[in-house]
N, C-alpha and C positions, 0 to 999 in steps of 0.2 A: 333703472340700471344705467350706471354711468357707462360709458363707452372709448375707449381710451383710443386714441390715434397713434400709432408706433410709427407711421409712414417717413418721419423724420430719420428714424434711425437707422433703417436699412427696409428692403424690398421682401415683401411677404416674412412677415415679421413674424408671426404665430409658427409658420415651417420652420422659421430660421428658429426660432427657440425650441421645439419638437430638436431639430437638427442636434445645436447645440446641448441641452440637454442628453441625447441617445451619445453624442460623441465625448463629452465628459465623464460619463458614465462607466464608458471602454477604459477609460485610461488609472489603470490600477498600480500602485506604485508601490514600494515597500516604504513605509514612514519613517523616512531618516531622521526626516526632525521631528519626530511627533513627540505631543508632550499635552499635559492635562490643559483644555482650555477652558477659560475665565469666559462667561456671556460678556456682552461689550456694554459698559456701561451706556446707558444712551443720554444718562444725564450732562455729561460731559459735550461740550460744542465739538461738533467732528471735528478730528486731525489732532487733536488736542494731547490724545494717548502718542500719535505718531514723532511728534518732534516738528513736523513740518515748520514752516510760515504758517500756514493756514490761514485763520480767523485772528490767530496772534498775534497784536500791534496793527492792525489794520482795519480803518474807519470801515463801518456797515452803512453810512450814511448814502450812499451812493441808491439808484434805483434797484442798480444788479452789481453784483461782485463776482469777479470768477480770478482764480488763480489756478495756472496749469504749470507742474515742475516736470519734465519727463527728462531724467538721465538714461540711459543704456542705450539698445538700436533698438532700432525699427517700432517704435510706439506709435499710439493712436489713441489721439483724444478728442472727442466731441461734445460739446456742449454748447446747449444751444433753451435761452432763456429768451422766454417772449413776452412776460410780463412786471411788471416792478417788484421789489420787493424779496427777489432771491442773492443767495452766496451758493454758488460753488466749488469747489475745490479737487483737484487733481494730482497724484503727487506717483509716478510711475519710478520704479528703481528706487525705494527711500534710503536706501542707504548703500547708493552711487555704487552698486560694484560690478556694473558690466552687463546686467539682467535687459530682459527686452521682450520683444514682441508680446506685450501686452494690447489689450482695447478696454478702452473705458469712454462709454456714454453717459452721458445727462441732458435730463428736457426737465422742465419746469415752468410751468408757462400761467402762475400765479397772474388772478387780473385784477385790477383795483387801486384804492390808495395804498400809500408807501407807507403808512401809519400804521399798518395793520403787520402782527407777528409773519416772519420772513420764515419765506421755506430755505434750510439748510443740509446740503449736499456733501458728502467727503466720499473719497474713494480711495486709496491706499494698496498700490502693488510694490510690493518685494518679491519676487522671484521670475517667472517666462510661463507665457503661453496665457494666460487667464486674462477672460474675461470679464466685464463690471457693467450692468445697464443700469441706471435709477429713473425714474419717472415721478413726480411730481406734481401734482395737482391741488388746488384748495390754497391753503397757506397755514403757514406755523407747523409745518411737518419737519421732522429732522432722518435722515436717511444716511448709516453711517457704511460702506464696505473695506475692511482690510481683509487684504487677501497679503498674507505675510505675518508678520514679519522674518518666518524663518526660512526664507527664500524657496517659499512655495511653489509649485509649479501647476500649470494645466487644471486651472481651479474658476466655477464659474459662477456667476451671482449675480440673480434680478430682481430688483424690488422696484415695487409699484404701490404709491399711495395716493387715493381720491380724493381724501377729505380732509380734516384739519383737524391741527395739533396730532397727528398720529407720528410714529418712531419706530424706526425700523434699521437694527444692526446687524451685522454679518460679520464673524470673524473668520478664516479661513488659515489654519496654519499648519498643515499638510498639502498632501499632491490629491490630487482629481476628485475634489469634494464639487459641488452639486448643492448650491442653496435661494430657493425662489423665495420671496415674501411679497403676498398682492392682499392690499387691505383698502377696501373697495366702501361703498355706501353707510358708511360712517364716519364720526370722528373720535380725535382720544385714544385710537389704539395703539397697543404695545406689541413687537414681536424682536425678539433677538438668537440667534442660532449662533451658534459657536460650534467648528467643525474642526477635529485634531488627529483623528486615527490617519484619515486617506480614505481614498475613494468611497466616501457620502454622498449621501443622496437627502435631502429634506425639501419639503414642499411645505409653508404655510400659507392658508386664504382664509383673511378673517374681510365677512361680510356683516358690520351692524357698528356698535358704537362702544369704547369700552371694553373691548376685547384687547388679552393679554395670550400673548405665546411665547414660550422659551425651550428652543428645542437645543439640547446637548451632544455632541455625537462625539467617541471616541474611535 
């Protein structure tokens, strides 16, 4: 059993996600902008849907890549790579119109030569209040969160992957949606949730190799 270290990100991290979780949960909203959603391609290099910079025109040659854009107030970006071979990307307020207090983390701590397939990271807020953790482990993983684009609010999303080549998307495009994805003791898996009604709830945990999940919520 792999055993993941959160210590990075904040203090007593399993309550803090209990926490977070129960307080997402509360926050019910009427879906102003709700509207049918698309699962998030994961073939596509994160940020790629968004517009950003991102990965676009910019060499991977590097050990680590990290690009953070945060327009609005009061944001918060962390990320923090400790081994070769990752890109990150961060991109709060996408489309500059005053949004803010968001928090978005990244850990990725790939060890080894720089030869080997890069774990790749995107996070994506348009709207306030939402949070984004990705966690990172193995190599050749792609981990994608938009929480947006239609100026979502109070929307929260963690994913965590161990092993290699595994992908794992989150689209979020309402208020107080709720989406975990932790795909643990294998490689090659697939999980993408797409959340559009308002206040969802999804939990997936795939343990093994090869596993696919697509959860849909209106």
């Amino acid at each position: 059993m792999y055993c993941l270290s959160f210590s990075t990100l904040m203090t007593h991290p399993m309550n803090t996600l209990k926490l977070k979780l129960l307080a997402a949960s509360l926050f019910v909203f009427a879906a102003a902008h709700a509207q049918q959603a698309t699962p998030y391609s994961l073939g596509a290099v994160p940020g790629a849907n968004a517009g950003a910079s991102g990965y676009q025109g910019r060499s991977t040659s590097f050990a680590n890549d990290s690009y953070v854009l945060q327009n609005g107030t009061s944001q918060y970006a962390n990320v923090n790579q400790t081994g070769p071979g990752n890109t990150a990307d961060i991109v709060q307020d996408l489309d500059n119109d005053n949004e803010g207090h968001n928090n978005a983390y990244q850990t990725q701590d790939r060890t080894g030569s720089t030869s080997g397939a890069r774990n790749r990271a995107w996070i994506g807020q348009d709207g306030n209040y939402s949070t984004a953790i990705q966690i990172q482990h193995g190599s050749g993983n792609t981990a994608n969160s938009d929480q947006g684009p239609n100026d979502a609010d109070f929307n929260y999303s963690y994913q965590s992957q161990a092993g290699n080549g595994d992908r794992a998307g989150v689209t979020q495009t309402s208020n107080g949606n709720v989406a975990v994805q932790m795909q643990y003791g294998g490689d090659n898996n697939y999980a993408t949730t797409a959340q559009s009604g308002g206040a969802n709830w999804s939990w997936a945990n795939q343990n093994g190799s090869s596993n696919t999940s697509i959860v849909v919520q209106h």
